[in-house]
N, C-alpha and C positions, 0 to 999 in steps of 0.2 A: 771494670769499675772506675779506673782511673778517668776515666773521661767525667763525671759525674765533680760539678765544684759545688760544694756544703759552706754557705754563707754564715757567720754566727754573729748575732748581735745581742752585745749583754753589756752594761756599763762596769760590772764586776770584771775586774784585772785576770783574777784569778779563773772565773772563768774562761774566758777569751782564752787564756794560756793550756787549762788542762783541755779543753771541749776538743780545740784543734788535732791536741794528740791523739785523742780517742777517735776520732775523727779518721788520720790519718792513719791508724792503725788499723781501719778496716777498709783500708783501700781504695780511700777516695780523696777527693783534694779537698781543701780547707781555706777560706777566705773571715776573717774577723777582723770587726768594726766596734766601734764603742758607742756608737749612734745610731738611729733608726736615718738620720741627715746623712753621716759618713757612707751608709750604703748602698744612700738613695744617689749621691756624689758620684760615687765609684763606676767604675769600669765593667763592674760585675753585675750589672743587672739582667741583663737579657741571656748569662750565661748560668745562672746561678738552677743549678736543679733543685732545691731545697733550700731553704730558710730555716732555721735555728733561733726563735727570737724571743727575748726574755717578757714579760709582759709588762713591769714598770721599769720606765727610767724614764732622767729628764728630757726636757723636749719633747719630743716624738714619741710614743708609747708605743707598744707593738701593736696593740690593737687598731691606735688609729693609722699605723703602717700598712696593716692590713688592709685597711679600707681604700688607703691612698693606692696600692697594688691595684686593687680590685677596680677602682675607678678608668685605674690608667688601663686596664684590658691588661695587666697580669695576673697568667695562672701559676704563679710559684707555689707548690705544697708548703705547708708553713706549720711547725711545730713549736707551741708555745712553750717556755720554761718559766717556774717564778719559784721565788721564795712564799710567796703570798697566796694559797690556794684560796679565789674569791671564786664564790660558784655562778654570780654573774656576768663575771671575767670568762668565767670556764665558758658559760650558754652560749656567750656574744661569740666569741671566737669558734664555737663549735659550728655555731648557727653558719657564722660566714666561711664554712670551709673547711677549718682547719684540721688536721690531720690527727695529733693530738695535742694537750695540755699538763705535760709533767709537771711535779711538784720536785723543787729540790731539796734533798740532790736525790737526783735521779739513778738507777744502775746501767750499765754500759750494757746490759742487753736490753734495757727499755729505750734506750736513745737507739741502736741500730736497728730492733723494729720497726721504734716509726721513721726512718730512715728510710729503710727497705721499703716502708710501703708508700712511703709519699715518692720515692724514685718510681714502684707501679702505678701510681695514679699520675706523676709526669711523664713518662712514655707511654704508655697503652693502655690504662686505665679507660674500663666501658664507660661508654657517656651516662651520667645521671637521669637525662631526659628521657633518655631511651627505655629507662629500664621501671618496670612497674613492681611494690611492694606490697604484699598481700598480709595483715595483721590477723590475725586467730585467737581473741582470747575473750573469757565472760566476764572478765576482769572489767568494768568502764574506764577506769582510770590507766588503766595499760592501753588499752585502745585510741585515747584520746592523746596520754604523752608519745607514745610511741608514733601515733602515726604525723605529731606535729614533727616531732626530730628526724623521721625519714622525709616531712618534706622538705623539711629545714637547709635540707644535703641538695635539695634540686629532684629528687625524684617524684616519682607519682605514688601516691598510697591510697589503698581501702583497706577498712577496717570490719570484721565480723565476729559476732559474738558468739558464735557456734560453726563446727567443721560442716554441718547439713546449709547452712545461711552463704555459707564460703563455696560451693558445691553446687548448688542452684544459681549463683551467681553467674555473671556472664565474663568475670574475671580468669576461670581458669586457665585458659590460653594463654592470654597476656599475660602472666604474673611471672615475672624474673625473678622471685623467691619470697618464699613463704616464711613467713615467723608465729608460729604456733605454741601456745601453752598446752601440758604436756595435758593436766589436767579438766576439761571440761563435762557440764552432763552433757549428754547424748554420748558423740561420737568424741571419744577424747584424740589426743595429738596422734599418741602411735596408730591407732586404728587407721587415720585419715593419712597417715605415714602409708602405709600397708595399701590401702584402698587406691593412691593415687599411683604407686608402684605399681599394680596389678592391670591399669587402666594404661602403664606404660606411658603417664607424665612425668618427665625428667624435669620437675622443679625444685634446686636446693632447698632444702630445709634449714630453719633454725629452732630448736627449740627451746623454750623458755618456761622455768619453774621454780616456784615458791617452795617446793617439796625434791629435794637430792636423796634420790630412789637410786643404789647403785643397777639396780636392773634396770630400771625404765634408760637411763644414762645407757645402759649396753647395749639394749635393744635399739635402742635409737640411730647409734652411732653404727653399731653392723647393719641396720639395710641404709646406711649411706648418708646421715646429715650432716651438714654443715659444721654443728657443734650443739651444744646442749649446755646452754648459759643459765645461773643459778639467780634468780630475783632478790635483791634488787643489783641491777646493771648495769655501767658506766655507758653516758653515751658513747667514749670512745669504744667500750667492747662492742656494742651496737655496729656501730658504723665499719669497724675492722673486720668481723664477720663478715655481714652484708656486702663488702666487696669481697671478699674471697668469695661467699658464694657466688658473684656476679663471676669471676675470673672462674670459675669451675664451669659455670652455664656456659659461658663464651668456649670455655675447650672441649664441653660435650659437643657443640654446634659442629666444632671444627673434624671431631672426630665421627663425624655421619655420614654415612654415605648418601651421596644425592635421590637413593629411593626412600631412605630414612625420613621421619619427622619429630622434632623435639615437642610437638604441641601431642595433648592425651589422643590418642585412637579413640579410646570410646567415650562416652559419657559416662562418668562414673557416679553417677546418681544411680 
């Protein structure tokens, strides 16, 4: 881990002082700046695997840091902090990227999460492009936010209002994972759990529910999803699944053997 330098920028003293330790306590280096200018100054740009950045101070804001990154063709993972939870602070920065948006003060296992996982999406995190998300719910308005926020991330999404409409489609192949409501008429989630199992499509699952059934929760989770997320959902829990199921795909792929295939044998209609 020690190869890994953790940037922090916050105009608060006190942050800049405690972040680094915590920082350094879990075994990676520590660089802080009291400016969105001092770090753009600095030495550490092109070495920096993570960004730490508070969302208001003077000058520079993180946000419009963010864009300045983005412009200049860097991909640094970028974790916003604020004292100020503005939820179109929260979108903008979601929209463009970012990893997550804590609120302070944060706990030292929610900063080394998204730590952990912005260091997976700076080494070998699956490309966005590459990967297609498939929405499942009769919900309209879960359909509609949902599938804006997965494109939001760069990916590609369809959205369908029943498991039967998701299934005649010509998406099943492509789809790098599925996010399904647990509840629908016709064929609900688990069924369509069950069905794609048996048809031998290895497509992570995620499921999603207005109703916390500890059975349906068991069932789900023993034939193998992703997780089973309780409505209503943060986009970061959103987006933090969604790559672990992408990193689960990518090490089913790795664990096939060459007569093997990750796309369904049959049609399961």
């Amino acid at each position: 881990m020690a190869k890994f330098l953790i940037s922090v920028i916050d105009d608060d003293e006190s942050i800049r002082r405690t972040t680094p330790r915590l920082i350094e306590s879990f075994g990676f280096r520590a660089a802080v700046f009291d400016s969105a200018e001092s770090f753009l100054g600095s030495g550490h740009l092109s070495d920096t695997s993570c960004l730490i950045v508070d969302v208001h101070m003077p000058g520079m804001n993180g946000l419009q840091l963010q864009g300045q990154l983005a412009a200049a063709g860097f991909s640094i993972p970028i974790i916003f902090i604020t004292a100020r939870d503005d939820k179109e602070c929260r979108r903008r920065a979601m929209q463009a990227g970012a990893i997550a948006f804590l609120g302070k003060p944060f706990g030292d296992e929610q900063l080394l999460q998204g730590i952990r996982l912005a260091l997976r999406e700076f080494s070998d995190e699956p490309g966005a492009a590459g990967n297609f998300i498939s929405i499942i719910d009769d919900d309209e308005s879960i359909r509609r936010t949902t599938s804006r926020l997965v494109e939001s991330c760069g990916f590609r999404a369809a959205a369908f209002e029943s498991a039967e409409r998701f299934l005649s489609s010509n998406h099943l192949n492509d789809t790098s994972c599925l996010i399904i409501d647990v509840r629908m008429p016709g064929m609900n989630g688990l069924q369509l759990q069950s069905q794609l199992a048996a048809a031998d499509c290895r497509i992570p699952i995620i499921f999603i529910t207005a109703y916390e059934d500890g059975e349906s929760h068991r069932r789900a989770m023993q034939a193998g999803a992703v997780a089973f997320l309780a409505k209503p959902f943060t986009d970061e829990q959103l987006l933090e699944l969604i790559r672990s199921a992408l990193r689960r795909k990518k090490g089913n792929r790795g664990n096939l053997s060459s007569t093997d295939s990750s796309e369904c044998i049959d049609d399961p209609v």
